[in-house]
C-alpha positions as CSV (number, residue, x, y, z in Angstrom):
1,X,-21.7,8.0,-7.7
2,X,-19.3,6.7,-10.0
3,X,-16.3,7.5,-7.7
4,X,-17.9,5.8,-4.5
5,X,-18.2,2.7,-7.1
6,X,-14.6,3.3,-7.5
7,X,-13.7,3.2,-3.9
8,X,-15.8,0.0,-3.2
9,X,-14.5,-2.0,-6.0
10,X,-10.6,-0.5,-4.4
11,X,-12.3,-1.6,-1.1
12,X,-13.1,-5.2,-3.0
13,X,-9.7,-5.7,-4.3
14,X,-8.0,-5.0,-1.5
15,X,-9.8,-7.7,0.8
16,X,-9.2,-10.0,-2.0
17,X,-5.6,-9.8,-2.9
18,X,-4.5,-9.0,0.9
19,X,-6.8,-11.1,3.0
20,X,-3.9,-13.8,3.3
21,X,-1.1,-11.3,5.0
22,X,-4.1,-9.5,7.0
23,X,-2.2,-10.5,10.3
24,X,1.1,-9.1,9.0
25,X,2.5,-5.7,9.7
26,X,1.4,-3.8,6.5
27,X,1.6,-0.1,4.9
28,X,-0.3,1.7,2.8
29,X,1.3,3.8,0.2
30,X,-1.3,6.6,-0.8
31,X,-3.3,9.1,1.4
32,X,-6.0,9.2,-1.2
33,X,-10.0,9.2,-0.7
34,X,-9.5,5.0,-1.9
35,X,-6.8,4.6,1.1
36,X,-9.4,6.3,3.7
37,X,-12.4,4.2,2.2
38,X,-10.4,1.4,3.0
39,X,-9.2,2.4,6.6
40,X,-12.7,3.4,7.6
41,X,-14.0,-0.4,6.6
42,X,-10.9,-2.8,7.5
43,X,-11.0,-3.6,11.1
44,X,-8.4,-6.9,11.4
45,X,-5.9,-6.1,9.0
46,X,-2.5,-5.0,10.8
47,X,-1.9,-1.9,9.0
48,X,0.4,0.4,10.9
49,X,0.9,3.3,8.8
50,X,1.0,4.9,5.7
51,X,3.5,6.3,3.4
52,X,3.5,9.2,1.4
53,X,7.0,11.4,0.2
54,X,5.3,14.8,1.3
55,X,3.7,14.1,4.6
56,X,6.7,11.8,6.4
57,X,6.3,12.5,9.5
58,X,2.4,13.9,10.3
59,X,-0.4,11.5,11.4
60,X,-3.3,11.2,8.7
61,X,-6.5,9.3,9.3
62,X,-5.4,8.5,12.6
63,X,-2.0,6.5,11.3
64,X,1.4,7.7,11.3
65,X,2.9,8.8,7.9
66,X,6.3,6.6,8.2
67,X,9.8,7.1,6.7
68,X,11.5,4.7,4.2
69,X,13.9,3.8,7.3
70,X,11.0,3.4,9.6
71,X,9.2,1.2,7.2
72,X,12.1,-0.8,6.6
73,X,12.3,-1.6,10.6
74,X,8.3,-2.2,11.1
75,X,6.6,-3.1,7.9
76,X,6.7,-7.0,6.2
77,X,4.4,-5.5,3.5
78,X,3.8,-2.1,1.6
79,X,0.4,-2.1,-0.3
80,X,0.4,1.3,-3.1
81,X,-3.1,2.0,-3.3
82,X,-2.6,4.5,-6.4
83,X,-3.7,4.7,-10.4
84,X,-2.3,2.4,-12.1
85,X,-0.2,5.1,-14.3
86,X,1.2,6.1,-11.0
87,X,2.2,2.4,-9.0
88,X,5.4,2.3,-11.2
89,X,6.5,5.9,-10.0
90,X,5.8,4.8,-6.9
91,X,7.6,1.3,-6.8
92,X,10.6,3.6,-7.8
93,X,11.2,5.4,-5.0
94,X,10.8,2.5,-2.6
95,X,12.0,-0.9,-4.7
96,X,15.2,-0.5,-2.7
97,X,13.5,-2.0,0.2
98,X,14.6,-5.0,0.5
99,X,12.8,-8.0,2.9
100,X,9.5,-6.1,1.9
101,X,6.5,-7.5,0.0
102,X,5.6,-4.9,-2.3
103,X,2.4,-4.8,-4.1
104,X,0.4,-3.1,-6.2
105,X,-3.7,-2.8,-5.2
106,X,-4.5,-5.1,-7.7
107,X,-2.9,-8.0,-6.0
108,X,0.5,-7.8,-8.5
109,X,3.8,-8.4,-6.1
110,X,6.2,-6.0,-7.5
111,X,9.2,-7.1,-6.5
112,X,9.4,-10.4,-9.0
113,X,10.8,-8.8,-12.2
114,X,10.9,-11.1,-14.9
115,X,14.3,-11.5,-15.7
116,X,15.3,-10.9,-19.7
117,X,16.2,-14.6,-21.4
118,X,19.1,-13.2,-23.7
């Protein structure tokens, strides 16, 4: 019970922070039980794959796993649909993609970093 709770409130957030780039060409980064949830409900949201570093390559839930390079050339946004604890390990290994909203689940765009006022 409590972990379909957690996939509908995922499911909740997702419409709510993303609903306004629905129509853009969008990734999800994660191939968890929350990224399914929400592929199985969506229906007009242009997501065209999904990333994941160990399955590049392989089709899962019926979308293409994409490279860093592929994303680069097809995606405008990259949604991480991850734990908190993990979205910063994530953002690590892609923040070099540049032209590329990146966001966390919760709605937070990743790629403004507050600058240090020295």
């Amino acid at each position: 019970m409590k972990r379909d709770r957690e996939k509908e409130e995922v499911y909740r957030l997702f419409l709510k922070n993303f609903e306004c780039i629905k129509q853009s060409p969008m990734v999800l980064y994660g191939i968890g039980a929350n990224t399914h949830y929400i592929l199985k409900r969506v229906k007009d949201f242009n997501i065209i794959g999904l990333m994941d570093q160990e399955n590049t390559g392989k089709r899962i839930f019926g979308l293409p796993v994409l490279s860093k390079e592929e994303v680069a050339k097809l995606a405008k946004n990259i949604v991480i649909v991850a734990r908190a604890t993990v979205i910063p390990i994530i953002y690590a290994r892609i923040a070099d993609l540049s032209g590329i909203g990146i966001y966390s689940i919760g709605g937070r765009d990743l790629t403004l970093r507050e600058e240090s006022i020295l």
